[in-house]
N, C-alpha and C positions, 0 to 999 in steps of 0.2 A: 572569504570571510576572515581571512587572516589566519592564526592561531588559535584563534576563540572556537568552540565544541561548539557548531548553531543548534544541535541537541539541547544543550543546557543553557539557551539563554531566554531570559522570562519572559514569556506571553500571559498577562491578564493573571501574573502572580505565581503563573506555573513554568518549571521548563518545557519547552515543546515537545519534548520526547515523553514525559507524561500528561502532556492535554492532549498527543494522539492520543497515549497507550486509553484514558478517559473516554476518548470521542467514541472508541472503537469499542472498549467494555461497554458503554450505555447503547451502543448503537443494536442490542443483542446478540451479539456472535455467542457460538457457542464454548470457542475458545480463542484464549488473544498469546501470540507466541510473538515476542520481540526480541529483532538480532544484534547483539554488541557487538560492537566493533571498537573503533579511535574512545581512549579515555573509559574501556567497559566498567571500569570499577564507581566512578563518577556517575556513568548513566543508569547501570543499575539501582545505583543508593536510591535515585531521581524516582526509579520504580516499587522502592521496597515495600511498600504496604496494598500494592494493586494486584490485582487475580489473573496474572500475565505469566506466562513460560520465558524463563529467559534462556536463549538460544548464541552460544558465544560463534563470532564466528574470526577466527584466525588467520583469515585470507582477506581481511575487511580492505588492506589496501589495494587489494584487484583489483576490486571496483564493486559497483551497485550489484549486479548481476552473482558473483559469489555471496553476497550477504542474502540476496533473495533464495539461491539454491540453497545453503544452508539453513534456509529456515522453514522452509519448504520439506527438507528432509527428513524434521521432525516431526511435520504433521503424523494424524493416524490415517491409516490406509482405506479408512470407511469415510473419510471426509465427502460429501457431498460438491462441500464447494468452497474455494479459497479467496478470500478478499484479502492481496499484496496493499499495503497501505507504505505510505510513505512519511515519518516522522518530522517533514518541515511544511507542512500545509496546517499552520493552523488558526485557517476559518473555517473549515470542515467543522460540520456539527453531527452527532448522534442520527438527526434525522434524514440527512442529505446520505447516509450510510445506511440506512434502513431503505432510504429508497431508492437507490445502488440494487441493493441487496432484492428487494420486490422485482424490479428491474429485469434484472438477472432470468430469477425463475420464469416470471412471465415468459421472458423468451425461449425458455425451455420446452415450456409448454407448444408452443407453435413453429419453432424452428429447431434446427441440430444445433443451437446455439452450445459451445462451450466454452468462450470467452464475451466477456461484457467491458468493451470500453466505455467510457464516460467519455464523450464530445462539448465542446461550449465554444460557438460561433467559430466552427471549423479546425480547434486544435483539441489535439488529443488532453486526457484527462487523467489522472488517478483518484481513487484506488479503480485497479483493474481486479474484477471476478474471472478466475478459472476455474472448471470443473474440478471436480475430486482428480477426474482419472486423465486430464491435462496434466493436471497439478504434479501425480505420481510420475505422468512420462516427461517431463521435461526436468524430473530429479534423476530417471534413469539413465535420459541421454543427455544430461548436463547441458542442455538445453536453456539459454537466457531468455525469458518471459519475451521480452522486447524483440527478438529474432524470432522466438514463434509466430505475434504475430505479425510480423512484417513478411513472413514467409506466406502465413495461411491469408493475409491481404493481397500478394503477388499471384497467388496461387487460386485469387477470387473463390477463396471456400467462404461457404454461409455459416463456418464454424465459429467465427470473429464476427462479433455484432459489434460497430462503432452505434452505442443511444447518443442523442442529443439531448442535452439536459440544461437546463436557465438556471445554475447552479455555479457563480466564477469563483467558487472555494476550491472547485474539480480541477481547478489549471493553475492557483496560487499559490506559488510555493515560496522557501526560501533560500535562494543560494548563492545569494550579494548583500553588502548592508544596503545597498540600493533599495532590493527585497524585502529588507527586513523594516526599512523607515516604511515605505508602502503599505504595509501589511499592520501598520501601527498607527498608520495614519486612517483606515480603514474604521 
């Protein structure tokens, strides 16, 4: 996307990094924690008046995977359960995160479910749900979200539930102006 922060370019009048940080407060979580990274002073302002935890993370150039552990870190340790969201998907709405989130527990209830991917005609999805105490061990062994479960998928645990959902906001993202005309033209 060149130089341009795709964080802060305007979707439906907003930057993208606050019509997630939006989707995800109306979606009911009980807390929304967002990690700065490139340009943190810019995306923060973009969040100043929303009920968000801002979480800096100073290894933002590693990649995805330190911004998630970093923010991760912060959680509280009684967490139930963590929905990793991702800041350039947004046709994601409040509801399609509530029913993520329904999702989730439901399979609580009848499996050792402790990971909820979203599926939409065969490819994987975000936001992905980890348990509270996922959540905590892949903080302690630095642990990337995306290698646990590609490990606990190898390893055919019932731990990782792939749901299928009729939901194409769960695979839309943005990370090309390609993506970004798509996503506008939508």
């Amino acid at each position: 996307m060149g130089d341009a922060n795709k964080l802060l370019l305007e979707f439906n009048g907003k930057p993208l990094v606050r019509q997630a940080a939006l989707t995800v407060v109306q979606s009911g979580v009980t807390e929304c924690y967002v990690v700065l990274g490139y340009e943190q002073e810019a995306v923060a302002q973009a969040l100043a008046d929303l009920p968000v935890q801002l979480v800096v993370n100073e290894a933002h150039t590693s990649g995805q995977a330190s911004s998630v552990l970093s923010g991760l870190s912060r959680l509280p340790t009684d967490a139930d359960a963590v929905m990793i969201c991702l800041s350039d998907q947004p046709l994601l709405l409040p509801e399609h995160l509530a029913q993520l989130q329904s999702a989730f527990f439901e399979q609580q209830e009848i499996s050792a479910c402790s990971v909820l991917v979203p599926m939409v005609n065969g490819q994987r999805g975000n936001p992905v749900i980890f348990s509270g105490e996922v959540a905590a061990s892949l903080v302690k062994t630095q642990t990337p979200p995306r290698q646990f479960i590609d490990s606990a998928q190898q390893s055919e645990s019932n731990s990782v539930v792939f749901k299928t959902f009729d939901v194409d906001a769960f695979v839309v993202d943005v990370d090309t102006m390609q993506d970004w005309e798509a996503v506008h033209a939508q």
